[in-house]
C-alpha positions in Angstrom: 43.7 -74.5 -19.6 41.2 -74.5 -22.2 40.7 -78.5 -23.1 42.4 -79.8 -26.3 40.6 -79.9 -29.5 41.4 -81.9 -32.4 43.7 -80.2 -34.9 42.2 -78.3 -37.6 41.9 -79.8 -41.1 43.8 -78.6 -43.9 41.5 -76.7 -45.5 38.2 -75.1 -43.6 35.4 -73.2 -45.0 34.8 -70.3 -42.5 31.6 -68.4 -43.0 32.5 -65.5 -41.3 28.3 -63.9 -40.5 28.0 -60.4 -39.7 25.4 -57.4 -40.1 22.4 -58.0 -38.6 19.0 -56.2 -38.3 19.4 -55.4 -34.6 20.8 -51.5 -33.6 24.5 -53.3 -33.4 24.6 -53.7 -37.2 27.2 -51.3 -37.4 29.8 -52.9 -34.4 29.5 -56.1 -36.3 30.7 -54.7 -39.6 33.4 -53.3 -37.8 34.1 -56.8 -35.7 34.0 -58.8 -39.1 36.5 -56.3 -41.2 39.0 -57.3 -38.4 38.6 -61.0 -38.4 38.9 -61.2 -42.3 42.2 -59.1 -42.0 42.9 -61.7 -39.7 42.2 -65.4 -40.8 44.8 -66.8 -41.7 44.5 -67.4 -46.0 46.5 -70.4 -46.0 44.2 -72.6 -43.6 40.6 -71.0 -44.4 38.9 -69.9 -47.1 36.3 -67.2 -46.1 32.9 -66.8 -47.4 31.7 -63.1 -45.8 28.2 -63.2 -46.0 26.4 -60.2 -44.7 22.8 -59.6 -43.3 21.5 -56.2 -44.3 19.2 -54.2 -41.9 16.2 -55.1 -43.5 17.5 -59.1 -43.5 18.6 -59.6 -46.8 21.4 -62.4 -46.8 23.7 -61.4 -49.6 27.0 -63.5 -50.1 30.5 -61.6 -51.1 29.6 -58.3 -49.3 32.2 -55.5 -49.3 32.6 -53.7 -46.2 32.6 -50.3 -47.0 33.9 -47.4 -45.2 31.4 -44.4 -44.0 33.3 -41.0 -44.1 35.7 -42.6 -41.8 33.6 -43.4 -39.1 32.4 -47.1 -38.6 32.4 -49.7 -42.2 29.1 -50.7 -43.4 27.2 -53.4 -45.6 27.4 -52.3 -48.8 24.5 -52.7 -50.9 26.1 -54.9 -53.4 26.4 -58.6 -53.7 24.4 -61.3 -54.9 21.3 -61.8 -52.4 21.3 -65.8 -51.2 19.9 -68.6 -49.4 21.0 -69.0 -46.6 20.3 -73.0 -45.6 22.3 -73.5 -49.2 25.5 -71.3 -47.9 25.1 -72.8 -44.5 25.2 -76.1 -45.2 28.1 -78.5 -44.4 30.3 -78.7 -47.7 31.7 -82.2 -49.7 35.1 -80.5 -50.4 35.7 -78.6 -46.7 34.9 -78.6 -43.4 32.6 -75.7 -42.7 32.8 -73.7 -40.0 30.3 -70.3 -39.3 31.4 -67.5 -36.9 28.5 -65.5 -36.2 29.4 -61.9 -35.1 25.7 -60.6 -34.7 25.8 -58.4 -31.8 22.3 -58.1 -30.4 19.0 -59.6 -31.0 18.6 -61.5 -34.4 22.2 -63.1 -33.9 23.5 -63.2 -30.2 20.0 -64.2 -29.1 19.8 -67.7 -30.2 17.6 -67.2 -33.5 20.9 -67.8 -35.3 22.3 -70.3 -33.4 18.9 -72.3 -33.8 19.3 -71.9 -37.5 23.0 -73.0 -37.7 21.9 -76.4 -35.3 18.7 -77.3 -38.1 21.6 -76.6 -40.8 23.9 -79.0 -39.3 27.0 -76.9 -39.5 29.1 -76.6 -36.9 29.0 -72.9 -35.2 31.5 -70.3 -33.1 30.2 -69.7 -29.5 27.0 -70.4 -27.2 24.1 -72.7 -28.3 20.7 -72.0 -28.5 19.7 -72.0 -24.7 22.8 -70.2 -23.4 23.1 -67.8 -26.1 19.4 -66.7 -25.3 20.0 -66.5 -21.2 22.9 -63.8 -21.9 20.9 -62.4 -24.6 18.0 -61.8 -21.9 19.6 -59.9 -19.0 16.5 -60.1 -16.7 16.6 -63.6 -17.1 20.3 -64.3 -16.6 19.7 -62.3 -13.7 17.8 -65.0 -11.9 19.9 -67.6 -12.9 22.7 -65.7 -11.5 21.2 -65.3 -8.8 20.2 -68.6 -8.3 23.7 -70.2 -8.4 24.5 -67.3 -5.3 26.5 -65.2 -7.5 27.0 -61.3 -6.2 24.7 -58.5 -8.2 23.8 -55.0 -8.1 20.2 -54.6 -7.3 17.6 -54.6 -9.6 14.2 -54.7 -10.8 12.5 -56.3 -13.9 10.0 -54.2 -15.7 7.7 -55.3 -18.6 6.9 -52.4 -20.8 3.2 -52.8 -21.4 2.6 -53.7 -17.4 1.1 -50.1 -16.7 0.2 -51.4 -13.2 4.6 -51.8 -12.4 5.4 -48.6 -14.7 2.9 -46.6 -12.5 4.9 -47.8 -9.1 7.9 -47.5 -10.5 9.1 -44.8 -8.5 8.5 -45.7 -5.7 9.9 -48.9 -6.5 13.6 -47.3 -7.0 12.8 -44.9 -4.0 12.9 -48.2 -1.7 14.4 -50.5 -3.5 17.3 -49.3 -5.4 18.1 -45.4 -4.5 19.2 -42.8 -7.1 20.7 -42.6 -9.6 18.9 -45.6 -11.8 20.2 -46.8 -14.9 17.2 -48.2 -17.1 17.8 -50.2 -20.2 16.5 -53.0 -22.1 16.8 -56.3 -21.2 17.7 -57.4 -24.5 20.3 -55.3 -26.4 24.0 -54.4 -25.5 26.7 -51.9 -26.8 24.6 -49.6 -24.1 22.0 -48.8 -26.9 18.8 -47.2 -25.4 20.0 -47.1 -21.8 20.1 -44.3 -19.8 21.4 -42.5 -16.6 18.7 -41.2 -14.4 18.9 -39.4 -11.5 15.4 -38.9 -10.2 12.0 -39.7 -10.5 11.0 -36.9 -13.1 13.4 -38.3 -15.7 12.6 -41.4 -15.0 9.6 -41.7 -17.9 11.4 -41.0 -20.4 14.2 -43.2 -19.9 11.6 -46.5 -19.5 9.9 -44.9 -22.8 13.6 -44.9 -24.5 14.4 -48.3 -23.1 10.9 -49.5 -24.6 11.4 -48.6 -28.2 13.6 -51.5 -28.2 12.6 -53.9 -25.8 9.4 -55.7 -24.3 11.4 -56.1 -20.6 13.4 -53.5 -19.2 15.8 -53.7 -16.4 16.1 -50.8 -13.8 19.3 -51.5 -11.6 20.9 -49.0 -9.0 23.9 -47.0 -10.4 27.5 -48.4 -9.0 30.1 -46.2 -8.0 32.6 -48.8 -8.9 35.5 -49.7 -11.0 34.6 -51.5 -14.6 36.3 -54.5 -15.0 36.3 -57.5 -17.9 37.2 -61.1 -18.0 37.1 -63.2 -21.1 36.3 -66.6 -21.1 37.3 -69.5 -23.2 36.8 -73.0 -24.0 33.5 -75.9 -23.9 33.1 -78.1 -21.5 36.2 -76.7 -19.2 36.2 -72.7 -19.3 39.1 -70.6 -19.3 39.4 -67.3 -17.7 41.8 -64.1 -19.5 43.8 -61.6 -17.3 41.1 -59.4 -16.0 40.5 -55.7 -18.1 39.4 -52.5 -16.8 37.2 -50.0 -18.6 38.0 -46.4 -18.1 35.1 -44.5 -19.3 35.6 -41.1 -20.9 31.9 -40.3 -20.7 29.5 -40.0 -17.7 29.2 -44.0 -18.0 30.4 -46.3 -20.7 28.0 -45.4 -23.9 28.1 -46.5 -27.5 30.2 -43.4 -28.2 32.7 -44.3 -25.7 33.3 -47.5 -26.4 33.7 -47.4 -30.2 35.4 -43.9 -30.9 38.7 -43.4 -31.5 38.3 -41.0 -28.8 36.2 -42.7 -26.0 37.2 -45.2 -23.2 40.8 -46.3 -22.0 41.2 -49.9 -21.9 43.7 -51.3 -19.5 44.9 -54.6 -20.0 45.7 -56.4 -17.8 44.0 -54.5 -15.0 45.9 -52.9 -12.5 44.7 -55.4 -9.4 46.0 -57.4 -6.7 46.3 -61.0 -7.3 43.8 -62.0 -5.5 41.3 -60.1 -6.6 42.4 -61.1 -10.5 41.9 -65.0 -9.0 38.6 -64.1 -8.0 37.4 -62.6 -10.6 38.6 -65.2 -13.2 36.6 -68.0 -10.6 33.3 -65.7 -11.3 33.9 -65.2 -14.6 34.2 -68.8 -15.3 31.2 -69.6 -12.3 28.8 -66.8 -14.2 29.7 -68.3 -18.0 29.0 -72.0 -17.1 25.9 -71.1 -15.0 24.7 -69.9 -17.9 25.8 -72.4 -20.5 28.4 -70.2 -21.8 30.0 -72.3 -24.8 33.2 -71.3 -27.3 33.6 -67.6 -26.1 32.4 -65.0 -24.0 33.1 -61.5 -22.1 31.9 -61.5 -18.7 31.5 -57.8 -17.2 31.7 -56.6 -14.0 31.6 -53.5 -11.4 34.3 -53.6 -8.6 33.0 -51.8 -5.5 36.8 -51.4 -3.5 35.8 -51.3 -0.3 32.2 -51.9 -0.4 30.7 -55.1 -2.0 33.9 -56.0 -4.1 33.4 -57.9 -7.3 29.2 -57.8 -9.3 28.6 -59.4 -11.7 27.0 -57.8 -14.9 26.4 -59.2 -17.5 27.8 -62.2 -19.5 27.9 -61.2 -23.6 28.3 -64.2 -26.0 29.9 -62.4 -29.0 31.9 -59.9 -27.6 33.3 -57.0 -30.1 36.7 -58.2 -32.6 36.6 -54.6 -33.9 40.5 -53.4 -33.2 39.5 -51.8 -29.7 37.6 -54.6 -28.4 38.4 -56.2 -25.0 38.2 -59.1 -26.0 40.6 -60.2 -28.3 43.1 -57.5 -26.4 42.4 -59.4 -23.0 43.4 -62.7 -24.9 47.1 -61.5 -26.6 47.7 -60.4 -22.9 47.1 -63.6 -22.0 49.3 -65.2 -24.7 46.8 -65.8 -27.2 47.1 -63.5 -30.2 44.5 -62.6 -32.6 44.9 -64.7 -35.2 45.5 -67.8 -33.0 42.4 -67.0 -30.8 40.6 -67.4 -34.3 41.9 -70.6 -34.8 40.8 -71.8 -31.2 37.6 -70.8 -31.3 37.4 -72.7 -34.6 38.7 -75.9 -33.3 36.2 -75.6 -30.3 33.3 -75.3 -32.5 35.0 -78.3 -34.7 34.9 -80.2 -31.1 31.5 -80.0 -29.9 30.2 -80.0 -33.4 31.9 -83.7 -33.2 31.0 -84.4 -30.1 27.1 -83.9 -30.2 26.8 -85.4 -33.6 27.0 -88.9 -32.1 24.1 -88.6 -30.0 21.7 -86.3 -33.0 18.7 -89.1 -33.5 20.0 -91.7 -31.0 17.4 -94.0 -29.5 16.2 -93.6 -26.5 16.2 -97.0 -24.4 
């Protein structure tokens, strides 16, 4: 079980961040409309501040609905600073949930800002938040703790020497189809499906346009399944979740239309294979300093390989379809309590490191 935390106090300032400038803006609008719906007015009092796409911090934001598709920043509210809104407050205990998807937020820029600030935070630190952030590099990690992958190779964009070998590369390495996509994004923006070497260009041009380092792994014909994590220093695993994609693989479309993937939750596996992948899960979170929260993916080759990890996100989606939070009220935590854990955790290690800040050294 996720390790006891000290109650919350009375009254705590929860500054719910959202927006963003990276291509997720738009999820995390749609994640923060659905944790304001669901803190609880009677223990917190929210200050939504929202980042604009062009990195405006403005306090009070509206979230605004687009023609009924995904809410949006609106462009009103009063532009601020954000070290002044940050900042631990004389009459409450602050608290900041960050729910940047994407670089600029999930990467550990925030989570670097929110450490110099001296608030305490929801989720990873600065060192595990950019590992997940970074999938080529939590690939080696992963792989250097021995846990099972797809294959894979790292690309860096502007290395015309590896982009001209390339296919022959995948040819040996990896087979067709290829997925290509950039190391550092999620939501599946700017990846692609490619099934030979002509398209294959294109796709590394696409992944580029966001990204310095690309990934290029083999395509799985696998089940997708989900585990959520849970806790600080002792993780907690969910019931696992199973993503059944609509489209050829799970896109942005898919997984945040009204219309796109089935989740299943729990998944429909046998019990051992739900133990084991709660002990990766877990194994693949703490590997890579996975703090507070996180979704760990996977692809479940039945028969083959079994269970791959891939890849570990540190602010998975709250909007209403999200795994997440679904994989959680299976698991007998509901929304609005699953808030009010996450809050305590931060509440705990925001404690416990606070005693060694500026200590000594002997």
């Amino acid at each position: 079980m996720v390790e006891a935390t000290s109650p919350l106090a009375d009254r705590i300032r929860l500054v719910v961040l959202f927006g963003g400038r990276s291509a997720e803006h738009e999820v995390s609008c749609v994640s923060a409309a659905s944790v304001l719906d669901a803190a609880d007015p009677e223990r917190y009092d929210v200050l939504p501040v929202g980042i604009t796409a062009d990195g405006r911090w403005v306090s009070a934001a509206a979230l605004v609905e687009r023609s009924g598709a995904t809410p949006e920043l609106a462009a009103v509210g009063t532009q601020v600073d954000p070290l002044p809104v940050l900042a631990p407050s004389p009459e409450a205990t602050t608290v900041v949930l960050p729910l940047l998807h994407g670089p600029f937020g999930e990467d550990g820029t925030v989570q670097g800002l929110l450490e110099q600030a001296g608030v305490a935070y929801v989720g990873t630190g600065v060192l595990g938040s950019a590992l997940c952030m970074d999938k080529a590099m939590a690939k080696e990690v992963l792989a250097h703790h021995g846990l099972p992958q797809a294959r894979h190779v790292v690309l860096n964009a502007f290395d015309e020497d590896s982009r001209g070998g390339l296919v022959r590369r995948v040819d040996i390495e990896l087979g067709w189809p290829v997925f290509v996509k950039p190391a550092n994004l999620g939501s599946s923006v700017g990846i692609s499906r490619v099934s030979d070497g002509a398209d294959l260009p294109a796709a590394v041009e696409l992944a580029a346009s966001y990204d310095d380092w690309l990934l290029v792994e083999e395509a799985i014909e696998g089940r997708e399944i989900e585990c959520g994590v849970l806790g600080n220093a002792e993780l907690e695993a969910s019931v696992p979740g199973e993503i059944v994609p609509s489209a050829e693989f799970y896109d942005f479309d898919d997984k945040y239309s009204d219309s796109g993937a089935e989740l299943v939750v729990p998944a429909a596996l046998p019990g051992d294979t739900v133990t084991e992948v709660q002990r990766l899960a877990v194994a693949a979170a703490t590997a890579l300093r996975v703090e507070g929260m996180a979704r760990v993916d996977f692809f479940f080759e039945e028969g083959g390989r079994g269970l791959l990890v891939n890849e570990v996100n540190t602010i998975p989606g709250f909007t209403p379809r999200s795994m997440y939070p679904r994989q959680w009220a299976a698991s007998g935590v509901p929304y609005s309590e699953l808030v009010d854990r996450l809050v305590a955790l931060a509440l705990e290690r925001h404690a416990r490191r606070a005693g060694r800040i500026g200590r000594p050294r002997t």
